[in-house]
RODO-955112 format. One record per residue (C-alpha): residue in one letter; x, y, z; residue number from 1. Coordinates in Angstrom, 3 decimals. Layout:
BEGIN
<pt><residuo>a</residuo><x>X</x><y>Y</y><z>Z</z><num>NUM</num></pt>
...
***
This chain:
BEGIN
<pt><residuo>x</residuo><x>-55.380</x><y>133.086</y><z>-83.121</z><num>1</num></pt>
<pt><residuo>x</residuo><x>-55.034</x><y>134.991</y><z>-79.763</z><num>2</num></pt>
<pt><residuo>x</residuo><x>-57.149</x><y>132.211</y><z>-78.362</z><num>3</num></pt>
<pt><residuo>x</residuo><x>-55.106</x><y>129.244</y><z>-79.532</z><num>4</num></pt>
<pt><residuo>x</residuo><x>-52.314</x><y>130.598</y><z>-78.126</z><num>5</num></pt>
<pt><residuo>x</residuo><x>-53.820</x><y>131.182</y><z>-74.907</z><num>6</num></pt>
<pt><residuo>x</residuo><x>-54.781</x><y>127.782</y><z>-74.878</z><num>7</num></pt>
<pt><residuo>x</residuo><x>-51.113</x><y>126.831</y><z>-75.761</z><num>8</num></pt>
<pt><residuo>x</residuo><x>-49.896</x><y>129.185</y><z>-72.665</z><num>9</num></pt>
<pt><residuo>x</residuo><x>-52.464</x><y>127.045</y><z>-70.703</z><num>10</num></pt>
<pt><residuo>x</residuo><x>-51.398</x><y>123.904</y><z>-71.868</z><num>11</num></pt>
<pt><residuo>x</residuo><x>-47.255</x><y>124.638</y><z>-71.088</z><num>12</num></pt>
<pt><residuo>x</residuo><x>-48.107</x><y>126.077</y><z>-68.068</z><num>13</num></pt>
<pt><residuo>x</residuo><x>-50.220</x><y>122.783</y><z>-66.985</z><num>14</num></pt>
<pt><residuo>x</residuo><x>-47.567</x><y>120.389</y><z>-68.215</z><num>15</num></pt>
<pt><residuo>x</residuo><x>-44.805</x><y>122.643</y><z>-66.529</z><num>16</num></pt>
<pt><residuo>x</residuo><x>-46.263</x><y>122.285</y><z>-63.236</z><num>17</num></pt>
<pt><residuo>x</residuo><x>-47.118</x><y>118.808</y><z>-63.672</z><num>18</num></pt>
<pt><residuo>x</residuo><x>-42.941</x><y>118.438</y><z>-64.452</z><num>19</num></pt>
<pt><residuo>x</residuo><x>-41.841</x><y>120.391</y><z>-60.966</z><num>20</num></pt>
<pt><residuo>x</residuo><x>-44.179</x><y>118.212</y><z>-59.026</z><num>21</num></pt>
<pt><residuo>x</residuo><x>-43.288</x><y>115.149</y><z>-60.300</z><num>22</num></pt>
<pt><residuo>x</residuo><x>-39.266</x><y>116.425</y><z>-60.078</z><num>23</num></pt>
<pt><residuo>x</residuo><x>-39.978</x><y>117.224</y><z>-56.283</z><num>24</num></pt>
<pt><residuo>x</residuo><x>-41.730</x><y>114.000</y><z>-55.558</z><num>25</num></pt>
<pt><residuo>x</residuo><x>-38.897</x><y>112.279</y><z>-57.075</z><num>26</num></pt>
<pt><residuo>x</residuo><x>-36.263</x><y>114.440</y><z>-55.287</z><num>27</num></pt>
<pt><residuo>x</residuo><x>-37.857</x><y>114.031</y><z>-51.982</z><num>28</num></pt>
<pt><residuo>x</residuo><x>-37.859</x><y>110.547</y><z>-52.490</z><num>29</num></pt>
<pt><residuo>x</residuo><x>-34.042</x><y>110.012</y><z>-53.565</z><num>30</num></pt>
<pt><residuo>x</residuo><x>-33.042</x><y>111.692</y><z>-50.705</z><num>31</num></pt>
<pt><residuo>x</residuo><x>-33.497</x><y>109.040</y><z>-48.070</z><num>32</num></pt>
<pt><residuo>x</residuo><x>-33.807</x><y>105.569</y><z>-49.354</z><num>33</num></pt>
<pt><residuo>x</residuo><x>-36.003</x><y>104.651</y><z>-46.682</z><num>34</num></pt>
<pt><residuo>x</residuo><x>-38.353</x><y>107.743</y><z>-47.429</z><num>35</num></pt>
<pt><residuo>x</residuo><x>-41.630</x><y>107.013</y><z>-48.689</z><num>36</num></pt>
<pt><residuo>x</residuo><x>-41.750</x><y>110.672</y><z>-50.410</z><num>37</num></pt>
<pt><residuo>x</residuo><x>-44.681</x><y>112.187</y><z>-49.615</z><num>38</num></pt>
<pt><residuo>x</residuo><x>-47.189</x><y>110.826</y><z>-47.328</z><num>39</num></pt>
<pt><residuo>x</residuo><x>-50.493</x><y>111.407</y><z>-46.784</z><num>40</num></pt>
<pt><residuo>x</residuo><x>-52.323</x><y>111.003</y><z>-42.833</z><num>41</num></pt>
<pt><residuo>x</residuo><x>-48.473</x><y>110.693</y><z>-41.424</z><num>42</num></pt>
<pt><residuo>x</residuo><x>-50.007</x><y>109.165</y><z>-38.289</z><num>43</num></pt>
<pt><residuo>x</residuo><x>-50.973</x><y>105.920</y><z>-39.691</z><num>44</num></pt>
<pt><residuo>x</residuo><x>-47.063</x><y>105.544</y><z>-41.018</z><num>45</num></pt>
<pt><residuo>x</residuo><x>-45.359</x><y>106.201</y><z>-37.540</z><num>46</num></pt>
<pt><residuo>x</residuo><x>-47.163</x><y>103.757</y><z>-34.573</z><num>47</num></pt>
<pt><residuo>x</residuo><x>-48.176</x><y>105.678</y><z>-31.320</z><num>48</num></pt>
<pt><residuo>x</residuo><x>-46.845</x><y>102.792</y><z>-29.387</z><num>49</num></pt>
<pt><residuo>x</residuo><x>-43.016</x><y>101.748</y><z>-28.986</z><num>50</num></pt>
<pt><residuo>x</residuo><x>-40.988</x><y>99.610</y><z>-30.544</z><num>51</num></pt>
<pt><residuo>x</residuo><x>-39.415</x><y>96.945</y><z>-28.311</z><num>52</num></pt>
<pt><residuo>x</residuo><x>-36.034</x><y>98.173</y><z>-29.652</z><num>53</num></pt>
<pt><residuo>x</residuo><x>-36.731</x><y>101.297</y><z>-28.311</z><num>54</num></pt>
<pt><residuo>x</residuo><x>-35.844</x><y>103.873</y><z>-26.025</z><num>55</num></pt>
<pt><residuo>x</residuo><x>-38.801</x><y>104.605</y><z>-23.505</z><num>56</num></pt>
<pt><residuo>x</residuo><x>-38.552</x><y>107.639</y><z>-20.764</z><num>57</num></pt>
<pt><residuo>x</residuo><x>-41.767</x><y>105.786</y><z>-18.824</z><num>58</num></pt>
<pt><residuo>x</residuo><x>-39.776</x><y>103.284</y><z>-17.158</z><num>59</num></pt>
<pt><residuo>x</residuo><x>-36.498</x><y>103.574</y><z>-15.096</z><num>60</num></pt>
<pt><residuo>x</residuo><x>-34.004</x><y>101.921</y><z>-17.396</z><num>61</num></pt>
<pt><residuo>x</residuo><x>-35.087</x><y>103.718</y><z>-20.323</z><num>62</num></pt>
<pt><residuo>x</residuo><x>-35.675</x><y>100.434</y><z>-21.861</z><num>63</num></pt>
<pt><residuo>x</residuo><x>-39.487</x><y>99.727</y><z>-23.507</z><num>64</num></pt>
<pt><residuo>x</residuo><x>-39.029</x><y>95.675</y><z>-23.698</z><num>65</num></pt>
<pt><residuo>x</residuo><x>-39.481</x><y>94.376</y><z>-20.055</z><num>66</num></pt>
<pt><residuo>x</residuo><x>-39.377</x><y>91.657</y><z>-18.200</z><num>67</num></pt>
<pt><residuo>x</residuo><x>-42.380</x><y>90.132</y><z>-16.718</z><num>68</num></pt>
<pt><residuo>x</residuo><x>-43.042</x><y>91.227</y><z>-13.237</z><num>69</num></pt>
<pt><residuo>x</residuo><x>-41.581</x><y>88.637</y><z>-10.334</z><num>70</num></pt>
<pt><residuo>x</residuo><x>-43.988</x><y>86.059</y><z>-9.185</z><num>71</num></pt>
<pt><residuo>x</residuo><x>-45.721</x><y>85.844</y><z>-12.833</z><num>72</num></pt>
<pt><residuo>x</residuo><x>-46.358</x><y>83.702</y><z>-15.686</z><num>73</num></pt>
<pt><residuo>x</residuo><x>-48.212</x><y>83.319</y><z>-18.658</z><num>74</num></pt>
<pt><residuo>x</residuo><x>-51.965</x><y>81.895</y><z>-18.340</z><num>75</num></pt>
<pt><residuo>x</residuo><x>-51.222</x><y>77.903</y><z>-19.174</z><num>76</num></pt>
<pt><residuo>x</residuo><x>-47.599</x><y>77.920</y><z>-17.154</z><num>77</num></pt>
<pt><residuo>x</residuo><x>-48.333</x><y>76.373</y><z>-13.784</z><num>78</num></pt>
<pt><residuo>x</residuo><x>-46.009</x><y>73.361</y><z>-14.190</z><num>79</num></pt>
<pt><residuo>x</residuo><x>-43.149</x><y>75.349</y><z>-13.542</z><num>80</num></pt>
<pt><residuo>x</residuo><x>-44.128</x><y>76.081</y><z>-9.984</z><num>81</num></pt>
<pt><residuo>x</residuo><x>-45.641</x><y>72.343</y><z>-9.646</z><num>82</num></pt>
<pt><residuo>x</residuo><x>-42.757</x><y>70.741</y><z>-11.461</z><num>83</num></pt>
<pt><residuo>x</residuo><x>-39.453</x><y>72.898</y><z>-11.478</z><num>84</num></pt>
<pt><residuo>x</residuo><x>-36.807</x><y>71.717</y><z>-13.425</z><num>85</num></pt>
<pt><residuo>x</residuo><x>-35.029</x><y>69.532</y><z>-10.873</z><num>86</num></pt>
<pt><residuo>x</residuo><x>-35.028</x><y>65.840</y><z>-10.653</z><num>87</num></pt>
<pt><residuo>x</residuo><x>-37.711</x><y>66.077</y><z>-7.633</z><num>88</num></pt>
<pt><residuo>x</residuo><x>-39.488</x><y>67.997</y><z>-10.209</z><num>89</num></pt>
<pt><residuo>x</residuo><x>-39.040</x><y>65.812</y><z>-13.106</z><num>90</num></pt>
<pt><residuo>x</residuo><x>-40.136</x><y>62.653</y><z>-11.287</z><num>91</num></pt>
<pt><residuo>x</residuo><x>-43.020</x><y>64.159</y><z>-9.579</z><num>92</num></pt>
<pt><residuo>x</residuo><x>-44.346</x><y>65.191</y><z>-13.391</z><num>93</num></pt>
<pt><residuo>x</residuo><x>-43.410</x><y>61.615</y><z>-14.248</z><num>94</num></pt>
<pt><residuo>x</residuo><x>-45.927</x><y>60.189</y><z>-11.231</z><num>95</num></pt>
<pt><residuo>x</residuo><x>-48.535</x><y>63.186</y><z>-11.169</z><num>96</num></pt>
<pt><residuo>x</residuo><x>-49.175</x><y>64.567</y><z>-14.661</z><num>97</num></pt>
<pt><residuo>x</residuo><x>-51.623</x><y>62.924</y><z>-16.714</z><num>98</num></pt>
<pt><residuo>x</residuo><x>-52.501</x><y>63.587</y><z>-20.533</z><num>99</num></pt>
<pt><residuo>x</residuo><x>-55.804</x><y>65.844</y><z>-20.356</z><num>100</num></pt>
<pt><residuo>x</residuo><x>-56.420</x><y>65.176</y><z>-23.851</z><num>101</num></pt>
<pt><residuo>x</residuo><x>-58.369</x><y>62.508</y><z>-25.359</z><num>102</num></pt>
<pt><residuo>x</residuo><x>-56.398</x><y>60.451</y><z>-27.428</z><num>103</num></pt>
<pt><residuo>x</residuo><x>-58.012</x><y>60.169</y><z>-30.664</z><num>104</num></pt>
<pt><residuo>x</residuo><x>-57.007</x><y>60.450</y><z>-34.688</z><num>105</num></pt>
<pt><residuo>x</residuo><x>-57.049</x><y>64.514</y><z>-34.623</z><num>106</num></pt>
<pt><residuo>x</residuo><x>-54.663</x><y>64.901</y><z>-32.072</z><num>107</num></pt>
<pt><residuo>x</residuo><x>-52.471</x><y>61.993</y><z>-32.927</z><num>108</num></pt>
<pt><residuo>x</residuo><x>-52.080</x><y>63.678</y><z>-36.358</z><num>109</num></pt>
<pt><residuo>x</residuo><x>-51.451</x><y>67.161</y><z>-35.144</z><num>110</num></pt>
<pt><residuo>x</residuo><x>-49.001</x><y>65.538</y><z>-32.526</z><num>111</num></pt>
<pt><residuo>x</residuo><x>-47.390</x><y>63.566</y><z>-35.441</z><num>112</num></pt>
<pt><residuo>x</residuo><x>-47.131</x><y>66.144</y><z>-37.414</z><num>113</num></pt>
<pt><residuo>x</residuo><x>-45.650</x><y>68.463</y><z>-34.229</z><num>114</num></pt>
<pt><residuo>x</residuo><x>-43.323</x><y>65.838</y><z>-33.464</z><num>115</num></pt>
<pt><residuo>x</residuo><x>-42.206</x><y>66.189</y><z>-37.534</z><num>116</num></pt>
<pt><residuo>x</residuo><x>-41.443</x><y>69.360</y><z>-37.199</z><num>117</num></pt>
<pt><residuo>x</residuo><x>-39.583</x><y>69.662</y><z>-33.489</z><num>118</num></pt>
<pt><residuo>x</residuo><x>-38.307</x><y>66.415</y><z>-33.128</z><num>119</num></pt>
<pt><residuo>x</residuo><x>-37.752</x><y>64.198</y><z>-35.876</z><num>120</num></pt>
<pt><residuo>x</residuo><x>-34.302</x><y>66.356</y><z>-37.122</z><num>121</num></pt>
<pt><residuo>x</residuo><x>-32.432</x><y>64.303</y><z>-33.824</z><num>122</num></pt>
<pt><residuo>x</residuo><x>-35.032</x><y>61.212</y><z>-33.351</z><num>123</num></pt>
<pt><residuo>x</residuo><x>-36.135</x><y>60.678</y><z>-36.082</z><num>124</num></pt>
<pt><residuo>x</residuo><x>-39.672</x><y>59.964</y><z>-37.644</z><num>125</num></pt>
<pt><residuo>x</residuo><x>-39.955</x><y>57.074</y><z>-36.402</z><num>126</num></pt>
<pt><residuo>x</residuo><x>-38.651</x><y>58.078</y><z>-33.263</z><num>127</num></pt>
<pt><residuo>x</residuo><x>-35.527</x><y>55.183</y><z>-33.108</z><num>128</num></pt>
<pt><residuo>x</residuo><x>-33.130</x><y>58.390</y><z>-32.659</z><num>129</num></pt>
<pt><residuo>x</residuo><x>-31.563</x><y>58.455</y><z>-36.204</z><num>130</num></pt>
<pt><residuo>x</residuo><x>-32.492</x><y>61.636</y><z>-36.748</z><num>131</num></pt>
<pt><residuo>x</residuo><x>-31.185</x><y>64.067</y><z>-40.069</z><num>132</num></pt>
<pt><residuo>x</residuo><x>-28.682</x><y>65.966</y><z>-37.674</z><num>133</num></pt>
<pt><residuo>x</residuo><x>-27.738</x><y>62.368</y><z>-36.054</z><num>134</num></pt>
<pt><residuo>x</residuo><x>-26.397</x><y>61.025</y><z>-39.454</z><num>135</num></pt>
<pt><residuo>x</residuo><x>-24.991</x><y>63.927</y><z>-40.482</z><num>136</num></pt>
<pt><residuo>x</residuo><x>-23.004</x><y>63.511</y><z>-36.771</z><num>137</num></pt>
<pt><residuo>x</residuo><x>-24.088</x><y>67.117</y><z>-35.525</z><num>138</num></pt>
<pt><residuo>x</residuo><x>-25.413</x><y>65.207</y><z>-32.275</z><num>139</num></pt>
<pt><residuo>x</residuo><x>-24.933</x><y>61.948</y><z>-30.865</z><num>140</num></pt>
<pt><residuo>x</residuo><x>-26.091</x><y>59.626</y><z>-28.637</z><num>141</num></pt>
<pt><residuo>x</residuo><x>-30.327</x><y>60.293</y><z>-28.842</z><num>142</num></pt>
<pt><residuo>x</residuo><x>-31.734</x><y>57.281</y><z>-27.687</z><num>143</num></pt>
<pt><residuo>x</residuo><x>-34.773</x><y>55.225</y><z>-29.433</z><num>144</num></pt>
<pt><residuo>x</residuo><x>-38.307</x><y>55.625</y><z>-27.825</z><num>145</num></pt>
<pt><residuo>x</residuo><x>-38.747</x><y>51.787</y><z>-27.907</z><num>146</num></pt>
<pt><residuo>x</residuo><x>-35.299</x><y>50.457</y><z>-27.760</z><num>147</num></pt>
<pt><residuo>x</residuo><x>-32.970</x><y>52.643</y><z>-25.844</z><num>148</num></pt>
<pt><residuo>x</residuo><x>-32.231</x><y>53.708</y><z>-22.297</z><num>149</num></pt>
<pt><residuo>x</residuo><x>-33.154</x><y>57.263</y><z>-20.471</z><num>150</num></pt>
<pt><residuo>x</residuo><x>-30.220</x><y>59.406</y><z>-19.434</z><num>151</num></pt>
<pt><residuo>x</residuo><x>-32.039</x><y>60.096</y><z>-16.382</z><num>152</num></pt>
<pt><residuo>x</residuo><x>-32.089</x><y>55.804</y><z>-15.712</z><num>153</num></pt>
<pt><residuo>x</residuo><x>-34.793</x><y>53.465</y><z>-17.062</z><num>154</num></pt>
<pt><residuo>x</residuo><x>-36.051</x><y>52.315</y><z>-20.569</z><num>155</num></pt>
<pt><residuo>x</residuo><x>-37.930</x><y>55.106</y><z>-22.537</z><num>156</num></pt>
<pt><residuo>x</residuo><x>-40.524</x><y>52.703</y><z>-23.843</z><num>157</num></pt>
<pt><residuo>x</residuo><x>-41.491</x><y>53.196</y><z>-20.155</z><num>158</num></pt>
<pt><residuo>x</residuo><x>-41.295</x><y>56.666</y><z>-19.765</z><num>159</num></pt>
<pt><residuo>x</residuo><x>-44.470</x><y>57.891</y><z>-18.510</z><num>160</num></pt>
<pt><residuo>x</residuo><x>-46.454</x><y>61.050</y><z>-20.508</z><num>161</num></pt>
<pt><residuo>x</residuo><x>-45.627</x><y>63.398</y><z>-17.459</z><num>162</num></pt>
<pt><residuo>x</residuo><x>-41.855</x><y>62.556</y><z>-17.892</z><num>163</num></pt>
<pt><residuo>x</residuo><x>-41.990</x><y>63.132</y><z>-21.996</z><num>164</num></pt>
<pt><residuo>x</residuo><x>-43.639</x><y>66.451</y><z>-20.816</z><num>165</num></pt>
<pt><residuo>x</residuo><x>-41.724</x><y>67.837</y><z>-18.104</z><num>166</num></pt>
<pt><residuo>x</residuo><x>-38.816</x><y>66.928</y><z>-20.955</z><num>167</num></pt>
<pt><residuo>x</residuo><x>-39.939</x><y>68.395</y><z>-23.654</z><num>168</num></pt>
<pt><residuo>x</residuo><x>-40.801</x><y>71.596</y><z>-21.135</z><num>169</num></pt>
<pt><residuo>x</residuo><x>-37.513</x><y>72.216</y><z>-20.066</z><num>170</num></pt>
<pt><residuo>x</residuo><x>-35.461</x><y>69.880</y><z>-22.197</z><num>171</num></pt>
<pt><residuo>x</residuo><x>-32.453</x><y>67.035</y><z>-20.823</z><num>172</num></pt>
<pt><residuo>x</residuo><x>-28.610</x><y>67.429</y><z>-21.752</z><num>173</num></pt>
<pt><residuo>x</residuo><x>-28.168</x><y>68.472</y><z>-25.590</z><num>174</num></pt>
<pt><residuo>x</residuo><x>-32.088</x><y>68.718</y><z>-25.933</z><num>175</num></pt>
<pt><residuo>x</residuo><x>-33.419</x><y>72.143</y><z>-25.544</z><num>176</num></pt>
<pt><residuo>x</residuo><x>-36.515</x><y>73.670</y><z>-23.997</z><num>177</num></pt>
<pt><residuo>x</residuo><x>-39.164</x><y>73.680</y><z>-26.476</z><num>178</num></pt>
<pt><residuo>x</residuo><x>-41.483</x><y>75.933</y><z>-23.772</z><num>179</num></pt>
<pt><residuo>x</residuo><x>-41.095</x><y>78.949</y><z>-25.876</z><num>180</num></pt>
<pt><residuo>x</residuo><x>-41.962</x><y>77.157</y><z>-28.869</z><num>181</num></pt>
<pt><residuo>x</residuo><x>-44.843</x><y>74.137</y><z>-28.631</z><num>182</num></pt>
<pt><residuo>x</residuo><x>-47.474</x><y>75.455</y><z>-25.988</z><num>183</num></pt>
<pt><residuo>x</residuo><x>-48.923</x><y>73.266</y><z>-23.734</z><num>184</num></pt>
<pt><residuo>x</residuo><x>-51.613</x><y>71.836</y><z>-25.319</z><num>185</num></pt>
<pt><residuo>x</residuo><x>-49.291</x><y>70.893</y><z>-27.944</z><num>186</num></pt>
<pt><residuo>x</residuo><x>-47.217</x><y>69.359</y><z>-25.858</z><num>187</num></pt>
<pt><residuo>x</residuo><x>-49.619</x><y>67.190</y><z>-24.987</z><num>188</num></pt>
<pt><residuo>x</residuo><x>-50.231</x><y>66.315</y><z>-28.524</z><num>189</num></pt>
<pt><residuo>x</residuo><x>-46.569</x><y>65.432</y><z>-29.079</z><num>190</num></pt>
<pt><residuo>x</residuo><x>-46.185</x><y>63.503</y><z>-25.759</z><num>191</num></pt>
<pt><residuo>x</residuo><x>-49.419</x><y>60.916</y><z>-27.227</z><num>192</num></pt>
<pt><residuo>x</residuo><x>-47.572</x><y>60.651</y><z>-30.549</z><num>193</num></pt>
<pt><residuo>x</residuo><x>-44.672</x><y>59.513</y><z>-29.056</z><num>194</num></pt>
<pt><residuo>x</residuo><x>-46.196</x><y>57.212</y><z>-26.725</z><num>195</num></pt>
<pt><residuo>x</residuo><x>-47.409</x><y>55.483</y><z>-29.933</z><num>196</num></pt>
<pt><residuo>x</residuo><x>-43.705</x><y>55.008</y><z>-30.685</z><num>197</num></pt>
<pt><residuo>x</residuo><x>-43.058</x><y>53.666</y><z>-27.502</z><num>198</num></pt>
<pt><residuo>x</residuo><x>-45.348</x><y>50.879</y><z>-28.433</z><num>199</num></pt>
<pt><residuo>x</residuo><x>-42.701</x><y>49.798</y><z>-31.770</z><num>200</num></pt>
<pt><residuo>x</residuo><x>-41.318</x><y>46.256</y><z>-31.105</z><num>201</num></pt>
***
């Protein structure tokens, strides 16, 4: 008998304690939303580094996201030196700048499907500038690769692949820059594709 209850004691005292921890845990955790409750090796929850949102006491305006250094740029940027975005700059690409990349059915295909993706919303898969946002009368006036006329003065069926670059690069009236978003060697993908447009009758 004095056993069993022992045992009983045991038992309530386990479950007890099992009860205030899991209360706490829970407690702790209602508290904050964004609390985790407890956590275990806290280091691997909060990042040594900084945010880019961040305050930052290392550099002088207290800011952690900077700005490149002057007189830099990103490994695969030289064109912006070579060809600024000026109309010097844009016909020197236009005479200079050659398509390194072999044209073949790998990198037609990525550039086709590139050109899906970035391009095709204003001209349009098949590039005659009837683009989704062009019907729908968000933009007007983007010309057809094989019928229409350049803004900048000539036909774009004969716009040459260091013009459809330096273009795409830095972009031309309501057309963007698409530098931050299709790298170079993609750029050269797209600029193939749509010299296959060019060649539409």
């Amino acid at each position: 008998m004095k056993g069993s209850t022992l045992a009983m004691n045991k038992n309530k005292f386990v479950y007890t304690s099992f009860l205030a921890i899991a209360f706490a845990v829970t407690f702790s955790a209602c508290r904050d939303k964004r609390s985790t409750g407890l956590e275990y090796a806290r280091n691997m929850y909060d990042p040594i580094a900084y945010n880019p949102d961040q305050p930052n006491k290392n550099f002088k305006d207290g800011k952690t996201a900077q700005l490149p250094p002057a007189h830099t740029k990103p490994v695969g940027f030289t064109e912006y030196d070579e060809y600024p975005n000026t109309k010097e700059g844009y016909e020197a690409a236009g005479v200079s700048m050659v398509n390194p990349l072999p044209v073949d059915t790998i990198n037609l295909a990525q550039g086709q499907h590139l050109f899906k993706v970035f391009c095709s919303p204003c001209h349009g898969e098949k590039g005659d500038g009837q683009g989704h946002l062009v019907k729908i009368e968000k933009f007007s006036g983007v010309p057809s690769y094989f019928s229409g006329s350049s803004s900048r003065g000539g036909e774009m069926k004969a716009l040459t692949a260091g013009k459809i670059y330096h273009t795409i690069t830095y972009g031309v009236n309501n057309m963007g820059s698409h530098a931050s978003q299709i790298s170079p060697t993609d750029r050269w993908k797209v600029v193939m594709y749509v010299q296959e447009l060019q060649k539409q009758q």
